[in-house]
Backbone as numpy.savetxt, mean C-alpha at the origin, in Angstrom:
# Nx Ny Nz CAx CAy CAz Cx Cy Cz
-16.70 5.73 3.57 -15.33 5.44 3.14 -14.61 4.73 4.28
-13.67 3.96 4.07 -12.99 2.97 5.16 -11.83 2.66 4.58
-10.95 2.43 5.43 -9.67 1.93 5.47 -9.51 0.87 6.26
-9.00 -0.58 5.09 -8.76 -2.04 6.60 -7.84 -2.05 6.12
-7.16 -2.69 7.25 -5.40 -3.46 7.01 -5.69 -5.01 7.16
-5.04 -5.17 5.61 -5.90 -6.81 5.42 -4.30 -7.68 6.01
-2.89 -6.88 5.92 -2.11 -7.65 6.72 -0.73 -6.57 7.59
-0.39 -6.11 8.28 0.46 -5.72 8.77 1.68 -6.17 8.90
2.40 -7.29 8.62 3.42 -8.22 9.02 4.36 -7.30 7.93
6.06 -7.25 8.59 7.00 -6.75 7.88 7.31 -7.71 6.64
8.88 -7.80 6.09 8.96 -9.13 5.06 9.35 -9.99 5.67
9.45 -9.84 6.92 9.48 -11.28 7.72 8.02 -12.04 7.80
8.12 -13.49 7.18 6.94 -14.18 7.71 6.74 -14.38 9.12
5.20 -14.28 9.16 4.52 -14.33 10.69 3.63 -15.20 11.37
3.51 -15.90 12.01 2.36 -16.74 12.52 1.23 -16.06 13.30
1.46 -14.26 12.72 0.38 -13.61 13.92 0.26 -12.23 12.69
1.01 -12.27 11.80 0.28 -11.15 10.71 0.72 -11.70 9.71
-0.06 -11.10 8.53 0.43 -11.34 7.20 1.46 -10.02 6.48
1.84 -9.75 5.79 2.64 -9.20 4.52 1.67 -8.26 4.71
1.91 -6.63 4.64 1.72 -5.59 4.83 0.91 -5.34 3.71
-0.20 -4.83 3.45 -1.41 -4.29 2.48 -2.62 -4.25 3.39
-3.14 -3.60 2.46 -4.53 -2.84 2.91 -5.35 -2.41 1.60
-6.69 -2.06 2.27 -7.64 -2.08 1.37 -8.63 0.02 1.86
-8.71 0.26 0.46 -9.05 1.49 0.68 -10.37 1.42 -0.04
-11.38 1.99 0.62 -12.67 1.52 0.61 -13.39 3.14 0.06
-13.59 3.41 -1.32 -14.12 4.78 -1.37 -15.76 5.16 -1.37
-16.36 3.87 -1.23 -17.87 3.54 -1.08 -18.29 2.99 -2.82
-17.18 3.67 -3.92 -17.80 3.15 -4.68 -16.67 1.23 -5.58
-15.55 1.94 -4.99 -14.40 1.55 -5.69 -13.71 1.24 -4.32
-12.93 -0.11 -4.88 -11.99 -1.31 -3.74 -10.68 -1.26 -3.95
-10.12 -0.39 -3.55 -8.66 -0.67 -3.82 -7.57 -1.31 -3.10
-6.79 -2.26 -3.43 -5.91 -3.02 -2.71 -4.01 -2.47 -2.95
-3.95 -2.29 -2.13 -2.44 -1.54 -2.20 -1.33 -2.67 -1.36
-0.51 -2.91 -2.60 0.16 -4.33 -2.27 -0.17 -5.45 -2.39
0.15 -6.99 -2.83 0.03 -8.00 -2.66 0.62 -8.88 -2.52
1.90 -9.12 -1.49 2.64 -10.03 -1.49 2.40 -11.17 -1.29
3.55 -11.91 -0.46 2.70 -13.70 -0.74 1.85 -13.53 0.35
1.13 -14.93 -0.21 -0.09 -15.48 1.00 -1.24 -14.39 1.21
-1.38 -13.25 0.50 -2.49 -11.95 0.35 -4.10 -12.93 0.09
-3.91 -13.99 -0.78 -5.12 -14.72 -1.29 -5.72 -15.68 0.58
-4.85 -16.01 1.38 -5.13 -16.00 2.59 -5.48 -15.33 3.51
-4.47 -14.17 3.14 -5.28 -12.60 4.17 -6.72 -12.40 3.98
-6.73 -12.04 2.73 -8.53 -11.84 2.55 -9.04 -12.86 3.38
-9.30 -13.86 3.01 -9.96 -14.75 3.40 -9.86 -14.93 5.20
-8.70 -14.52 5.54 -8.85 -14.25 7.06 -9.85 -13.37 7.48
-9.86 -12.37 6.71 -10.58 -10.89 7.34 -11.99 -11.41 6.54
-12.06 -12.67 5.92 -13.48 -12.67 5.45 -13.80 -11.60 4.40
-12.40 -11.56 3.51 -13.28 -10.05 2.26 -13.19 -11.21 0.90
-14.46 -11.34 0.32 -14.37 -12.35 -0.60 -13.07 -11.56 -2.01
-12.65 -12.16 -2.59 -11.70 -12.01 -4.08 -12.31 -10.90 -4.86
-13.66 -11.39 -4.99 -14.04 -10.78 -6.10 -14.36 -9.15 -5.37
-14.45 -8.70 -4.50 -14.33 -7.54 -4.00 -13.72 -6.91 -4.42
-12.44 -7.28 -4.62 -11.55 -6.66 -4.94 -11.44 -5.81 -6.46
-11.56 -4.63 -6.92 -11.58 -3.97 -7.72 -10.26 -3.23 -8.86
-9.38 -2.93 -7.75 -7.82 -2.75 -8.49 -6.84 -2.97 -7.39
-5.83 -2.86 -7.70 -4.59 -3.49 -6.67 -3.69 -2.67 -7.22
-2.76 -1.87 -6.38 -2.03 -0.67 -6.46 -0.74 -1.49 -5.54
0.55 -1.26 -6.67 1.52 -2.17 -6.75 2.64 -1.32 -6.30
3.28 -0.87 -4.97 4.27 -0.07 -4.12 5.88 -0.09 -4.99
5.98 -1.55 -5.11 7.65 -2.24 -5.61 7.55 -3.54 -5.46
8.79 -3.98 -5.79 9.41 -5.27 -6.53 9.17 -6.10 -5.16
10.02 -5.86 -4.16 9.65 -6.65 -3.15 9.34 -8.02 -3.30
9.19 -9.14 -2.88 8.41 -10.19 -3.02 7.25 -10.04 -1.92
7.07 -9.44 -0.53 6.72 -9.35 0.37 5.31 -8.55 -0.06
5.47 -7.78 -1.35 4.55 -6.71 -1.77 4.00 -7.07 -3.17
4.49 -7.82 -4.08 3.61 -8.36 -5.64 3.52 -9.83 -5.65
4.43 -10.57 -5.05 4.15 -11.91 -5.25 2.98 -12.70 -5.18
2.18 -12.75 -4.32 0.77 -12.66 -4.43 -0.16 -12.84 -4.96
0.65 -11.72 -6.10 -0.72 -11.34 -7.48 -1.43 -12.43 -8.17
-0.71 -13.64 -8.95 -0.81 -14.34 -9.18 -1.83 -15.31 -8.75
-1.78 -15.83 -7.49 -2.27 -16.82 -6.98 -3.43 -16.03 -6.36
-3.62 -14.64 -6.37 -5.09 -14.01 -6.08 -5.95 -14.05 -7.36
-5.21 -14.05 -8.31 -6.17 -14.18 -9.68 -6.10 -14.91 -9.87
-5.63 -16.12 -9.28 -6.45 -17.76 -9.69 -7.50 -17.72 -8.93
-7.02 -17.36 -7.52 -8.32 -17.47 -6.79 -9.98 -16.65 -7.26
-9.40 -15.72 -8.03 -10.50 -14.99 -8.76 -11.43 -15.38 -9.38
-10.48 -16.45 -10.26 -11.01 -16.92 -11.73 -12.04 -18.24 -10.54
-11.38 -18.50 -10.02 -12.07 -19.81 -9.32 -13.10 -19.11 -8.74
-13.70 -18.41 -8.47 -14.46 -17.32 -7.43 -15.52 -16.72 -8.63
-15.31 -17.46 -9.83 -16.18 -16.78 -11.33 -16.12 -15.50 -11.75
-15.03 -14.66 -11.43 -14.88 -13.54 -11.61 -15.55 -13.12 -12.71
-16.43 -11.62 -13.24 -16.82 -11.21 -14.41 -15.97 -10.00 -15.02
-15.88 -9.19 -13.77 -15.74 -7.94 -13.76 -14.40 -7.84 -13.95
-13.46 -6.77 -15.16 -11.82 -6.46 -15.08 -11.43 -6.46 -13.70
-9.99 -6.73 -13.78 -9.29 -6.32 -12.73 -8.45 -5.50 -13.18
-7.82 -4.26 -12.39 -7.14 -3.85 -12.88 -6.12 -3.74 -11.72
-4.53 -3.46 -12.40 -3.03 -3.77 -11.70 -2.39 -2.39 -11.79
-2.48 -1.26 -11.13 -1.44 -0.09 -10.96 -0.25 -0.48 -10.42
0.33 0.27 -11.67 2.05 -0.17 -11.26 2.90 0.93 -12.31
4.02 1.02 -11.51 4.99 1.98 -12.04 5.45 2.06 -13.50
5.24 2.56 -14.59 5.81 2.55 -15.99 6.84 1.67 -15.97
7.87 2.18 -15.19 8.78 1.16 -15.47 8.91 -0.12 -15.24
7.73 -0.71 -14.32 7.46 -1.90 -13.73 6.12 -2.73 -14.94
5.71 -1.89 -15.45 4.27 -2.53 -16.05 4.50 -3.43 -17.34
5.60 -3.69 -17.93 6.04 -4.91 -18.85 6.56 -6.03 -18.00
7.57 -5.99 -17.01 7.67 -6.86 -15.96 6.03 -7.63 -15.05
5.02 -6.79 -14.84 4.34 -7.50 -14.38 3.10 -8.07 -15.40
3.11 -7.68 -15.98 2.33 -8.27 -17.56 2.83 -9.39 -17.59
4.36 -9.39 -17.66 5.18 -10.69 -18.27 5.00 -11.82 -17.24
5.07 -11.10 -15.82 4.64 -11.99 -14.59 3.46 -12.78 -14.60
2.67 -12.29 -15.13 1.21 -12.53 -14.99 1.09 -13.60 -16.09
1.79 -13.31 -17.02 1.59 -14.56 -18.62 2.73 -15.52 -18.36
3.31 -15.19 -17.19 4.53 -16.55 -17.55 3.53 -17.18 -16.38
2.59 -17.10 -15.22 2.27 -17.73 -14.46 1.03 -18.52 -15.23
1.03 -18.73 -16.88 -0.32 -19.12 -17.28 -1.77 -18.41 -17.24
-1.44 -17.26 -17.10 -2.61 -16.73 -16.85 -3.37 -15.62 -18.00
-4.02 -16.37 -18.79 -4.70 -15.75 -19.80 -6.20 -15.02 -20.04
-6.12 -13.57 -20.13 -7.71 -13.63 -20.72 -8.65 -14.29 -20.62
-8.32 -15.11 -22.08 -9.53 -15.96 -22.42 -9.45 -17.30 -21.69
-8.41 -17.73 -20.70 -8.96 -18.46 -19.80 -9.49 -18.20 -18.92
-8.91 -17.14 -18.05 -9.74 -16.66 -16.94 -11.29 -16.41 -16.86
-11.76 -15.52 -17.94 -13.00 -15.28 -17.95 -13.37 -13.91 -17.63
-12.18 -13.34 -16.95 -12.44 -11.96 -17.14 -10.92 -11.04 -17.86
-10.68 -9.82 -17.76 -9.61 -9.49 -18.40 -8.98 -8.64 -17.23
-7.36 -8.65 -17.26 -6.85 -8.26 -16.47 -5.87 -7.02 -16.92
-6.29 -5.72 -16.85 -5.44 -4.83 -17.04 -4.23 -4.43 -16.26
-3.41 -4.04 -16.82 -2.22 -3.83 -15.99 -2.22 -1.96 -16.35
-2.05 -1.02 -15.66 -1.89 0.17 -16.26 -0.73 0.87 -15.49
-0.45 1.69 -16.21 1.01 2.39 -15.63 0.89 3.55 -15.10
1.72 3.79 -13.94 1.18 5.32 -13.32 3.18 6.34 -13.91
2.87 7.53 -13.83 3.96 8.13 -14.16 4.69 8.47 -12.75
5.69 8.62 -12.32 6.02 9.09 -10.86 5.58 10.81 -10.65
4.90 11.23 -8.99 5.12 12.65 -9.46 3.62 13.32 -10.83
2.96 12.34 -11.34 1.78 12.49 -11.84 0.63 12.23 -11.38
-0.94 12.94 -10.95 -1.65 12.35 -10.51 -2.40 11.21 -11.38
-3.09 9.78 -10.95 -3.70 9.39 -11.85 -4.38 8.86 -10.85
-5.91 8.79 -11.88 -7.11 8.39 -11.10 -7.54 7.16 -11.46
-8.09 6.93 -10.64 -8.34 5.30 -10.25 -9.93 4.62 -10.82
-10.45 6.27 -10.54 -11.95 6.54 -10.66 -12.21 7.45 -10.27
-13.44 8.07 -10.17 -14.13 8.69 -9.64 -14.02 9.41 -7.70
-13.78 10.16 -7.40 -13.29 10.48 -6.68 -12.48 9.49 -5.58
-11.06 8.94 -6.76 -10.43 8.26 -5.93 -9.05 8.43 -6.43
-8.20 9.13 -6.32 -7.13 9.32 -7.26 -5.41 9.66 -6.36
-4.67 9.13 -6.69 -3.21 9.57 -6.33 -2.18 10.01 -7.19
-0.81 10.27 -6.20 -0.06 10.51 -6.74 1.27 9.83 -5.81
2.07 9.20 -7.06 3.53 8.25 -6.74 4.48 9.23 -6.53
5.64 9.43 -6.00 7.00 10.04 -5.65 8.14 8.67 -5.14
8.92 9.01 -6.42 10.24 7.82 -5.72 10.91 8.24 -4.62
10.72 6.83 -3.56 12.06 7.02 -2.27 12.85 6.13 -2.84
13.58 6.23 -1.46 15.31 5.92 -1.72 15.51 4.12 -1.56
14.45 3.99 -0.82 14.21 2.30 -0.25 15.06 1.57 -1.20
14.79 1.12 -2.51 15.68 0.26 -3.52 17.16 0.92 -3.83
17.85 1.73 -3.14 18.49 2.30 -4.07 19.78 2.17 -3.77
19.80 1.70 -2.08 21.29 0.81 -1.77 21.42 -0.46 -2.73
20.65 -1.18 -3.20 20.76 -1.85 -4.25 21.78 -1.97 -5.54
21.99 -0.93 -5.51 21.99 -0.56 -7.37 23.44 -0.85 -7.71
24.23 -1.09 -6.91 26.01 -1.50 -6.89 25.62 -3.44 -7.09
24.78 -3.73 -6.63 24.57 -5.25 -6.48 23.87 -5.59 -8.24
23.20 -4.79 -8.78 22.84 -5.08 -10.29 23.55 -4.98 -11.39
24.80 -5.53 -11.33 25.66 -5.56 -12.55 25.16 -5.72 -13.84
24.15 -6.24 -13.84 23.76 -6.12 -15.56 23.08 -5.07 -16.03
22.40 -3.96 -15.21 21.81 -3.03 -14.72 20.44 -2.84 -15.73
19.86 -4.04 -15.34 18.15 -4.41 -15.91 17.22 -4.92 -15.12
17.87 -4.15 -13.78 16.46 -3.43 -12.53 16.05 -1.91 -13.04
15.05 -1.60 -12.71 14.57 -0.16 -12.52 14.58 0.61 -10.89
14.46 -0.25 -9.55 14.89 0.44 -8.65 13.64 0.85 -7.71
12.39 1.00 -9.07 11.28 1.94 -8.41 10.62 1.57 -7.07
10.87 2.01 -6.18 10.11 2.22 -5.44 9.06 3.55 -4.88
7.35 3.11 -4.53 6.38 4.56 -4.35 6.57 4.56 -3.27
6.25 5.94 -2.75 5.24 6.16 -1.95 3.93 6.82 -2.15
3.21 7.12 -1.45 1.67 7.90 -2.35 0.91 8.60 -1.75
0.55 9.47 -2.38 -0.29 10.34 -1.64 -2.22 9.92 -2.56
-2.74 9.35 -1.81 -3.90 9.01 -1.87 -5.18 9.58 -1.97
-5.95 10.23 -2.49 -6.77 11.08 -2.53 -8.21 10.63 -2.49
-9.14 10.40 -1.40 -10.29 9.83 -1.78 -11.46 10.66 -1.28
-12.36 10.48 -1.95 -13.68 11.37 -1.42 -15.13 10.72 -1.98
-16.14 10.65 -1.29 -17.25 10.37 -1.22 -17.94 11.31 -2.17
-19.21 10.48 -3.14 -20.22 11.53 -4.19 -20.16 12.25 -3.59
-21.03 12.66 -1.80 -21.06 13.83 -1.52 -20.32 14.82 -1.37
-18.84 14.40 -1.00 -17.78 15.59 -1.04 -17.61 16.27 -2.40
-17.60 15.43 -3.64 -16.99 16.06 -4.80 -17.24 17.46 -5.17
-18.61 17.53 -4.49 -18.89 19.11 -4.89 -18.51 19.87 -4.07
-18.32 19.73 -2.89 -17.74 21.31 -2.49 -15.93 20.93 -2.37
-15.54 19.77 -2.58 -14.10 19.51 -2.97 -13.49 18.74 -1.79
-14.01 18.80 -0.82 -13.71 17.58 0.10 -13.32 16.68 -0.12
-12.23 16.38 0.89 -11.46 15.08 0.19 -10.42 14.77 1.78
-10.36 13.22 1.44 -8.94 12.95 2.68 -7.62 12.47 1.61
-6.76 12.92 2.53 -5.41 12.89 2.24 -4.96 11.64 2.64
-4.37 10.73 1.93 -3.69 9.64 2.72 -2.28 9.45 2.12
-1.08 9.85 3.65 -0.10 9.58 2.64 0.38 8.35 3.40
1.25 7.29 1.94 1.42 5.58 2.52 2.87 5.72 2.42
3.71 5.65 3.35 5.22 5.96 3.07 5.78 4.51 2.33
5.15 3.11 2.21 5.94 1.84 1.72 6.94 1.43 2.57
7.90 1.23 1.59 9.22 0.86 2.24 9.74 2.15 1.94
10.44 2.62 3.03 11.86 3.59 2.72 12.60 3.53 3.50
14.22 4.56 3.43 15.18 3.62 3.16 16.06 4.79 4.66
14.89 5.64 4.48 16.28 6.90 5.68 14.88 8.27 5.68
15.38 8.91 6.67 14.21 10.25 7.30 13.54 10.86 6.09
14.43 11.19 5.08 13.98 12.22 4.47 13.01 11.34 3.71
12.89 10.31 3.23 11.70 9.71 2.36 10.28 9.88 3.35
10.22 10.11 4.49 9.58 10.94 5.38 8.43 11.97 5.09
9.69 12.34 4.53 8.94 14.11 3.91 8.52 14.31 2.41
8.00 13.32 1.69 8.05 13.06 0.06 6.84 14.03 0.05
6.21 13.90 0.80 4.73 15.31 0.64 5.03 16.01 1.86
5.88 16.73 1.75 6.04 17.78 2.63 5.08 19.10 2.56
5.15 18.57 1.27 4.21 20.23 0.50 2.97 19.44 0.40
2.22 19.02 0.46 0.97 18.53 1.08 0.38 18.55 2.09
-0.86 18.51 2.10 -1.76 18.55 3.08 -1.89 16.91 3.29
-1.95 16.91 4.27 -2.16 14.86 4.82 -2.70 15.03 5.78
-4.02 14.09 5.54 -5.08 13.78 6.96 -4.69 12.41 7.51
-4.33 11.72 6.90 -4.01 9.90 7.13 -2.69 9.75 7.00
-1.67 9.39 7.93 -0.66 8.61 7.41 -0.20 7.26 7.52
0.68 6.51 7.24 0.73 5.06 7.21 1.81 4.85 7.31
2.71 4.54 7.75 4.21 4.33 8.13 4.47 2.67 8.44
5.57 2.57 7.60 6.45 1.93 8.03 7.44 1.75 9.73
7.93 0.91 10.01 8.74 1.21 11.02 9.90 0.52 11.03
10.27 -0.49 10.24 11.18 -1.14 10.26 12.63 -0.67 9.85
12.62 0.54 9.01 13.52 0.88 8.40 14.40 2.54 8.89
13.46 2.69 10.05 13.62 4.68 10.44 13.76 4.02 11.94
14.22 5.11 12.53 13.82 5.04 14.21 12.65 5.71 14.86
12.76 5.04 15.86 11.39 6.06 16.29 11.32 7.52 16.08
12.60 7.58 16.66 12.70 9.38 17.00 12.61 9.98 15.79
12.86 9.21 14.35 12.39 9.97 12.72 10.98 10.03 12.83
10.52 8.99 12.98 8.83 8.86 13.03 8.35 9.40 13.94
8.93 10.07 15.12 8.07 11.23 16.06 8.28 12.42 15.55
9.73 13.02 14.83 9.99 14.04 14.48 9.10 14.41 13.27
8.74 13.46 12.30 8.05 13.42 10.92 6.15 13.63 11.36
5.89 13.02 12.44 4.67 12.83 12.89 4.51 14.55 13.14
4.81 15.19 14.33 4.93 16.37 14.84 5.07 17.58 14.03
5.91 17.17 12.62 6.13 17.93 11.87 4.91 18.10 10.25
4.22 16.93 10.00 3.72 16.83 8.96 2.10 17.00 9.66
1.85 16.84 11.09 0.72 17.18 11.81 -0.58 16.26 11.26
-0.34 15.38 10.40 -1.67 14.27 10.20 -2.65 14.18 11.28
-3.73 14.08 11.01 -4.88 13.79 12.19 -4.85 12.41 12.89
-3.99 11.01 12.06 -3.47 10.19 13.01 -2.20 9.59 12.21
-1.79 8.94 12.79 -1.15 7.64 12.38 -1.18 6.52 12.73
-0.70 5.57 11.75 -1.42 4.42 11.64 0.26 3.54 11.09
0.86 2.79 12.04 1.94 2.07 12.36 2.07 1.03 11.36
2.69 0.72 10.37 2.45 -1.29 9.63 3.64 -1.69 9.59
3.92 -2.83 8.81 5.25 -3.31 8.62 6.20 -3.81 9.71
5.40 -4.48 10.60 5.50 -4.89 11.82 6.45 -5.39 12.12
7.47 -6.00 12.36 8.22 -7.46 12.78 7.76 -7.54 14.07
7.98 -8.59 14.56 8.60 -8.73 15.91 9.04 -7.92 16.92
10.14 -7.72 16.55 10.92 -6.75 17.37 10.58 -5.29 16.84
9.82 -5.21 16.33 9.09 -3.51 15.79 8.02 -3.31 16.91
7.22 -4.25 17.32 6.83 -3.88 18.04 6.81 -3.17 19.49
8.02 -3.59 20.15 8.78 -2.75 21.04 8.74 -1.65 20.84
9.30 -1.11 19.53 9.50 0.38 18.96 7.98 1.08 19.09
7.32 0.41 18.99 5.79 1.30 19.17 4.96 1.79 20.40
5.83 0.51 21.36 5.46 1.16 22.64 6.61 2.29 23.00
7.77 2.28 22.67 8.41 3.37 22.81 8.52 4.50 22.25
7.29 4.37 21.20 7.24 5.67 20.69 5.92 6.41 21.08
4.93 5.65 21.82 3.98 6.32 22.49 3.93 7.17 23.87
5.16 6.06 24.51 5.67 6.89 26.01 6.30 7.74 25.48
6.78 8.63 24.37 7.94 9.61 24.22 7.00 10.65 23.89
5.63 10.38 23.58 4.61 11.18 22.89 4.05 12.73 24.38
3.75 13.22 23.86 3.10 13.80 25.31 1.41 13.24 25.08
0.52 13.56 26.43 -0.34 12.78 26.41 -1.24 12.59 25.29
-1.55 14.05 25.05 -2.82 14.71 24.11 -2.58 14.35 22.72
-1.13 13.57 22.37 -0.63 13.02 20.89 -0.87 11.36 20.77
-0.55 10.77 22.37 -0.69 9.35 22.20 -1.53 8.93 21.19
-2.79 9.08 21.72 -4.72 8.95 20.86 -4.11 9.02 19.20
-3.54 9.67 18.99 -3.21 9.78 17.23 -2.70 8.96 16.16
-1.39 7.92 17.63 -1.04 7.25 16.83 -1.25 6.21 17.31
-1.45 4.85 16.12 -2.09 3.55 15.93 -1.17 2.52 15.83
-0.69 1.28 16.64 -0.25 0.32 15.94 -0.93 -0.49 15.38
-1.03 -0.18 13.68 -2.33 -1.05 13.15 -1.87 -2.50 13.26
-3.18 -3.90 13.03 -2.94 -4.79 13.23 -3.91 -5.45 12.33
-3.79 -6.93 11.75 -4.40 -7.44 11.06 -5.85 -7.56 11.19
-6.74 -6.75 10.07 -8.62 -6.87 10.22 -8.65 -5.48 11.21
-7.83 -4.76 11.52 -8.23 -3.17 11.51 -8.76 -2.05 11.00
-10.14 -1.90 10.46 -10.81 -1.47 10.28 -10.63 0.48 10.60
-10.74 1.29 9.62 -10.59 2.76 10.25 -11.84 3.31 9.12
-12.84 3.80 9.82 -13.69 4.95 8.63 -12.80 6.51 8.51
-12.76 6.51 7.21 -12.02 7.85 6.56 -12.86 8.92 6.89
């Protein structure tokens, strides 16, 4: 099992990362979490061909995080795709990206393969496959928003997720890693959305908390590491200052991931 970060870059464009996603590798099943723009370039940076790709697990609206989609399933179809793809995304999001997908020309029976879109419930687990399955919880990230939508025909949703993957061999005695992906959020407490969970992996944001939330949340939720994304520029500063604040024996834990970072689960 493996975890790469196919781009780290915040929604600021970068000449040194791409748009924040990653790829969760369960040995049997490829999952891609996020696809904002220029994602059909990321791969191809890190050298992971298209058709690898198996399902794509959709965070929020963002442009930085779905825009993407599109121009990866051309690249698909061009790549002779056979095999479905399939698109996890929020109930309330999954007629919006259907509609996305058919207003960009993109049909079925042209493509050559078929592209499902399926809906996850918030707060419900749903599986992906075979020992690979999560669960969504809304943060607050979209929700300063909601005074700015006067016609009020946004939905708001934004995930975070708690990730569940395990190898044939674990299934039987129940083994499993925890991965929780915080997305975008918006203030500390979206922090703690699996408080009541067990988490071996976490994935943080940094652009939107301060350090001192993300040391307090680290210390407190006790993950076996962390793993830094959503980079800017000036985020990066924040990461060296959050390692000198660490005591020694914690530094090792936490990661500023970076584009084609590779982690076995």
């Amino acid at each position: 099992m493996e975890l790469k970060f196919v781009g780290t870059s915040s929604g600021k464009s970068s000449l040194k990362r791409y748009h924040s996603s990653f790829i969760i590798n369960s040995g049997s099943y490829n999952l891609l979490v996020d696809a904002g723009d220029g994602i059909s370039r990321a791969l191809m940076n890190q050298k992971i061909l298209f058709n690898f790709i198996d399902g794509i697990l959709i965070s929020h609206l963002h442009p930085d995080h779905y825009t993407g989609l599109p121009s990866l399933i051309v690249q698909m179809k061009m790549s002779e795709r056979k095999n479905p793809l399939y698109v996890f995304c929020d109930e309330i999001n999954s007629q919006f990206i259907k509609e996305f997908i058919y207003q960009s020309y993109l049909f079925d029976d042209r493509l050559g393969f078929k592209v499902n879109v399926q809906s996850f419930k918030q707060d419900k687990n749903f599986e992906v496959t075979e020992g690979l399955n999560f669960t969504a919880r809304q943060n607050s990230h979209l929700e300063r928003n909601l005074s700015s939508d006067k016609s009020r025909r946004l939905s708001f949703s934004c995930s975070s997720f708690l990730i569940r993957v395990s190898e044939r061999s674990r299934l039987e005695s129940g083994k499993e890693k925890n991965i929780f992906f915080t997305g975008d959020i918006a203030e500390q407490n979206d922090l703690y959305i699996f408080k009541d969970m067990k988490i071996d992996l976490m994935i943080s944001e940094i652009t939107h908390i301060t350090v001192e939330e993300l040391i307090e949340a680290f210390q407190k939720l006790k993950p076996q590491k962390l793993y830094i994304t959503h980079l800017g520029e000036e985020d990066e500063n924040k990461v060296s200052k959050l390692s000198y604040q660490l005591p020694a024996s914690e530094r090792r834990k936490v990661v500023a991931a970076f584009d084609g970072l590779s982690v076995k689960i």
